[in-house]
C-alpha positions as CSV (number, residue, x, y, z in Angstrom):
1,X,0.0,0.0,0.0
2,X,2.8,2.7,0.8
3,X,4.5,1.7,-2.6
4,X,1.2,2.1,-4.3
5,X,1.1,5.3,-2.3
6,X,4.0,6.5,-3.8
7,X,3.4,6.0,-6.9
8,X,0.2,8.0,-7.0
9,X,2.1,10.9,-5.6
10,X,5.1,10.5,-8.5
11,X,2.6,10.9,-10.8
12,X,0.2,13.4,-9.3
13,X,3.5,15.1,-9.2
14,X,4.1,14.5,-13.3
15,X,0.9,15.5,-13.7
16,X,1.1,19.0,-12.0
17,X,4.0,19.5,-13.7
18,X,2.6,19.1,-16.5
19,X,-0.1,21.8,-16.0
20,X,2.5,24.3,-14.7
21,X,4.3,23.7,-18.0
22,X,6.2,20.4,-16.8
23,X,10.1,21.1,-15.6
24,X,12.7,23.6,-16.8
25,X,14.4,23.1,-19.9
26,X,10.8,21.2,-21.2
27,X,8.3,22.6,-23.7
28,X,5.2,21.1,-23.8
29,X,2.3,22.5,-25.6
30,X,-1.4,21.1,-27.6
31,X,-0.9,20.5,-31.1
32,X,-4.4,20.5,-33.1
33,X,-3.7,19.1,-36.6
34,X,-6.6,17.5,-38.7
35,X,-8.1,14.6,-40.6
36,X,-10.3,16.0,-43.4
37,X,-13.1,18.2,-41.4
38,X,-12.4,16.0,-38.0
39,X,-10.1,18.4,-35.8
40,X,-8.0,16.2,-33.6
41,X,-5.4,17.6,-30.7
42,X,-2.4,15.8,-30.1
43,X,0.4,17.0,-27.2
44,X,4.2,17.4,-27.5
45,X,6.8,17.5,-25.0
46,X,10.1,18.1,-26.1
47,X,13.8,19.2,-23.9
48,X,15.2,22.4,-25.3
49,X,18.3,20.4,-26.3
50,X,16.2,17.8,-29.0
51,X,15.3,21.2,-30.9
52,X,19.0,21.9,-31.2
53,X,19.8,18.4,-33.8
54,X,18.1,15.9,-35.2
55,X,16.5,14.3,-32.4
56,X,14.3,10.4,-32.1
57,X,10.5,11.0,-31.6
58,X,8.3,8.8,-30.0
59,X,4.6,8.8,-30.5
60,X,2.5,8.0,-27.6
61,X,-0.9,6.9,-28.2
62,X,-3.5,6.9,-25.3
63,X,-5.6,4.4,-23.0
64,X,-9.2,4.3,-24.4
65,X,-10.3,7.0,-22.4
66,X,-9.2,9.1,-24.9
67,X,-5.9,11.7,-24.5
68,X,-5.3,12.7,-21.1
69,X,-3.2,13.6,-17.8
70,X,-1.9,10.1,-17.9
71,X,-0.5,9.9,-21.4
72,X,0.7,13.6,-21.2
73,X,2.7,12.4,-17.5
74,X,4.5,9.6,-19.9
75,X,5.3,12.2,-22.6
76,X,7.5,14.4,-20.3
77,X,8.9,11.0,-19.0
78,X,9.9,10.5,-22.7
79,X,11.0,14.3,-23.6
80,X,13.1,13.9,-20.4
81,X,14.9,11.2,-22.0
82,X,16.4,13.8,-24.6
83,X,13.6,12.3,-27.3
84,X,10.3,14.2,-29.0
85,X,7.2,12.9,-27.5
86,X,3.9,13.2,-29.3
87,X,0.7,12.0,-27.7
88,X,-1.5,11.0,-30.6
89,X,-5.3,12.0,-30.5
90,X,-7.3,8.7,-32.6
91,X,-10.7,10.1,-31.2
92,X,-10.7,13.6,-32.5
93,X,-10.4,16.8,-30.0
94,X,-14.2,17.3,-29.3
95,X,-14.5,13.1,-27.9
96,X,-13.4,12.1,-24.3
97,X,-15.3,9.8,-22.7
98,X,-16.1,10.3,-19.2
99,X,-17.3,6.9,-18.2
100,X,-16.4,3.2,-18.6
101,X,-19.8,2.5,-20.9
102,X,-18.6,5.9,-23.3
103,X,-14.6,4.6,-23.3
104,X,-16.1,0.9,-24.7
105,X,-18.3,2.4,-27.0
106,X,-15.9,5.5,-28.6
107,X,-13.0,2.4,-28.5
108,X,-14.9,-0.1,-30.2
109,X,-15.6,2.5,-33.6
110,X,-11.6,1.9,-34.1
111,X,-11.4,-1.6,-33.0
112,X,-13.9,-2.5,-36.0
113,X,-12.7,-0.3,-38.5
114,X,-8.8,-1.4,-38.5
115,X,-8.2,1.1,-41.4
116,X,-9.9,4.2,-39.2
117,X,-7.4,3.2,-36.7
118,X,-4.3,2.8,-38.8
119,X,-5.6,6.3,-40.7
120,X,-5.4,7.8,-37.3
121,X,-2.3,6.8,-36.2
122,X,-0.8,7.7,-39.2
123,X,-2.0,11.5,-39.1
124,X,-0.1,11.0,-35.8
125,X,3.0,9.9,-37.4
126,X,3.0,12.4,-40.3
127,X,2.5,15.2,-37.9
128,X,5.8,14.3,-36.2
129,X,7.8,13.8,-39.6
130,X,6.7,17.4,-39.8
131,X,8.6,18.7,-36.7
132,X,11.6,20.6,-38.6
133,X,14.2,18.7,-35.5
134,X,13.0,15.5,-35.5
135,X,14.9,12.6,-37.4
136,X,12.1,10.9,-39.7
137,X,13.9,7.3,-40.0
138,X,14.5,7.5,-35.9
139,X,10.8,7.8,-35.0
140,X,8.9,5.0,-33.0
141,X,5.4,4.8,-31.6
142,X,4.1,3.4,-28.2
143,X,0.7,2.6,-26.5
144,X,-1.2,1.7,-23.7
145,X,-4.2,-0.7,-23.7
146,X,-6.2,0.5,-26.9
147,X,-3.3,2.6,-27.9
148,X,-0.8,-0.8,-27.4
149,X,-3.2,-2.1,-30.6
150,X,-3.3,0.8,-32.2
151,X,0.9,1.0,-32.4
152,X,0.9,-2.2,-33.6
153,X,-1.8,-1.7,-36.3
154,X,0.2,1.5,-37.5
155,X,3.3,-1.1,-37.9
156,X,0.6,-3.5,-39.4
157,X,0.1,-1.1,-42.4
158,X,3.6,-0.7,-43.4
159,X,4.6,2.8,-42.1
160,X,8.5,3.8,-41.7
161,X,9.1,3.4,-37.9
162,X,11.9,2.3,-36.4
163,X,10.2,0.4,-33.8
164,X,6.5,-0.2,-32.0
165,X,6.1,-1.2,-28.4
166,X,3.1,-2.4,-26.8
167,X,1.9,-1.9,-22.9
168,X,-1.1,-4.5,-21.9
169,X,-2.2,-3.8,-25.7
170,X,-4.7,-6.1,-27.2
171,X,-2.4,-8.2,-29.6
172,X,-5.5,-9.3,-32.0
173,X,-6.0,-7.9,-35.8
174,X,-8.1,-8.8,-38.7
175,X,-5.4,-9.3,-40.9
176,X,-2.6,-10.9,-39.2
177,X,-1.4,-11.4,-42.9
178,X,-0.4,-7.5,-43.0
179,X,2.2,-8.4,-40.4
180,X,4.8,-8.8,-43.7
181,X,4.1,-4.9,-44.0
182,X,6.3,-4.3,-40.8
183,X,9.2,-2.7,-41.2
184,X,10.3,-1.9,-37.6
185,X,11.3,-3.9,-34.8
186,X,8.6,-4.8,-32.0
187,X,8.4,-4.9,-27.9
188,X,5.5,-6.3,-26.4
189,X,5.1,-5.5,-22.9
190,X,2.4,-8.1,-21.1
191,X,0.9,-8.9,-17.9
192,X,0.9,-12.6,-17.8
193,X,-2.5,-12.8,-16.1
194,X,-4.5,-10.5,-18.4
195,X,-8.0,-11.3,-18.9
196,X,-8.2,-8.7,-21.7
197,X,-5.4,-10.6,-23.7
198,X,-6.3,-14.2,-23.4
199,X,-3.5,-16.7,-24.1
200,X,-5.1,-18.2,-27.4
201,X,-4.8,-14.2,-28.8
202,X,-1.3,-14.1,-27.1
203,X,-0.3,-17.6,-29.5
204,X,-1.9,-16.1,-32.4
205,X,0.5,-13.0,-32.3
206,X,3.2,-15.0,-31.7
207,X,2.4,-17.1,-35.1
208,X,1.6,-14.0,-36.8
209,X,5.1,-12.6,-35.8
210,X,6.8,-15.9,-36.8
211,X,4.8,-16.5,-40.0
212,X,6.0,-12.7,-41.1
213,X,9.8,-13.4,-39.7
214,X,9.7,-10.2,-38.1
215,X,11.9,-9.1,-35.3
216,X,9.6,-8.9,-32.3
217,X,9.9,-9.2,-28.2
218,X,7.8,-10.0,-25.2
219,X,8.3,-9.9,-21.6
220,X,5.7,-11.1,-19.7
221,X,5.1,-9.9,-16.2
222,X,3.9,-12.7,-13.7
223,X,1.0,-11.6,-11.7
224,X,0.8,-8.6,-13.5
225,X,-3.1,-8.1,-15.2
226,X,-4.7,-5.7,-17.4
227,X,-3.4,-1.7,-17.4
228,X,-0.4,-1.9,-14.9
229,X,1.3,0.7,-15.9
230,X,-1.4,3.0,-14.3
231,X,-1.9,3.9,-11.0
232,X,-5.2,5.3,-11.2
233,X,-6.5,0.8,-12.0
234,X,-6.2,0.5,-8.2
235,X,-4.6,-2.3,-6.8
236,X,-7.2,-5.3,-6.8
237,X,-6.2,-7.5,-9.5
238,X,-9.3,-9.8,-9.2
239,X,-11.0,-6.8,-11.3
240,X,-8.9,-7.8,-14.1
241,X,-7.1,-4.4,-14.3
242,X,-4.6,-2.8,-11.8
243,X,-1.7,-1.3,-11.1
244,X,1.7,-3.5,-10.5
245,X,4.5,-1.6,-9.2
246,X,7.1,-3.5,-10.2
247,X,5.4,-4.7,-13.7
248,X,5.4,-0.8,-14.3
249,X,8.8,-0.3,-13.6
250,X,10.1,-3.0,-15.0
251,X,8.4,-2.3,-18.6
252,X,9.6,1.0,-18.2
253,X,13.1,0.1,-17.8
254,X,12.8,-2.3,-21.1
255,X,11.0,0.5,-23.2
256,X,14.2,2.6,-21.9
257,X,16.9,-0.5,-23.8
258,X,14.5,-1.1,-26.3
259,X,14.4,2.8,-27.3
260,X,18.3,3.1,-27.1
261,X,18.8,-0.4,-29.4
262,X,16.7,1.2,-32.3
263,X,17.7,4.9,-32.5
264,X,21.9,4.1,-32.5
């Protein structure tokens, strides 16, 4: 409980940085960019430094609760790595849903239309390629939960990343035979005992990987269930989603190698 404690308070802390314009030496600002009439509000974080070469970008796509405090806490984590982090916005700027019934319903639009999703996540990605200091070959793109699919469905449809990573992402697709699109290098970052992510879908991945010979990871974290990454699941895992300290820290210390073994 006092490590669960602590936790909260690290990232209330991230959080209030974050509306005080996060540390000094970050910039951090909304970034409203379009698809067709649809006006959709993305959020970069960036250190001073990255503007000054050609930096590595990382776009981070959101929970399905839609773009948030939580997502925008992991940005500055990123930027304070020395890398461009761009929270991508898949629902559009006017759509946050409030409740558990409205985050199944507004997430289930993009989980049945794979191309909506992919279309999404690639206004994301050209967005970033548009930052003047951002290396286009040295970008990568990372999610949690809905936003773990929605990375991987992004590297599904062929786009030039360097690598995708997964956090408690559903693993399923449509078209596992689009997995000989990817180009990048993959980290999947599990809880062993998610409900969400059955084995039978975790096998099915793992064949699709193999069947497409790509280059792909996963660390499973024993004990470790759906959204661990985030405090604000609570700690009783027999709902089928909490928070795990040490799963969090843990998959945070393996995005860190993973990030490091794609952009050298």
């Amino acid at each position: 409980m006092k490590n669960s404690m602590l936790s909260l308070l690290s990232l209330f802390f991230a959080v209030c940085c974050l509306q005080n314009g996060a540390s000094a030496g970050t910039i951090s600002k909304p970034v409203e960019y379009m698809d067709g009439e649809t006006a959709l509000e993305g959020f970069l974080a960036y250190d001073e430094s990255a503007a000054k070469s050609s930096a590595p970008a990382v776009i981070i796509v959101h929970e399905w609760n839609g773009p948030g405090d939580y997502v925008k806490s992991r940005a500055l984590q990123i930027a304070a790595m020395g890398y461009v982090a761009f929270c991508a916005d898949i629902y559009g700027k006017d759509v946050r849903p409030k409740t558990r019934e409205e985050s199944a319903k507004t997430s289930s639009i993009y989980k049945s239309d794979r191309q909506l999703l992919r279309r999404r996540a690639g206004l994301a990605f050209s967005e970033v390629k548009k930052i003047k200091f951002v290396d286009p070959k040295r970008i990568a793109v990372m999610g949690y939960c809905f936003g773990g699919g929605a990375a991987l469905e992004l590297a599904r449809s062929g786009a030039e990343l360097a690598g995708a990573v997964s956090f408690h992402g559903n693993l399923d697709t449509k078209t596992p035979e689009d997995a000989k699109n990817i180009k990048c290098r993959i980290l999947i970052l599990h809880g062993a005992d998610d409900p969400s992510v059955p084995p039978a879908q975790v096998a099915a991945f793992k064949k699709e990987m193999d069947d497409a010979r790509v280059d792909w990871q996963m660390v499973s974290y024993g004990g470790a269930v759906h959204a661990f990454t985030n405090p604000a699941s609570g700690n009783d895992a027999s709902r089928g989603a909490a928070y795990n300290e040490k799963a969090d820290k843990r998959s945070f210390e393996a995005l860190k190698v993973f990030l490091k073994e794609i952009f050298n």
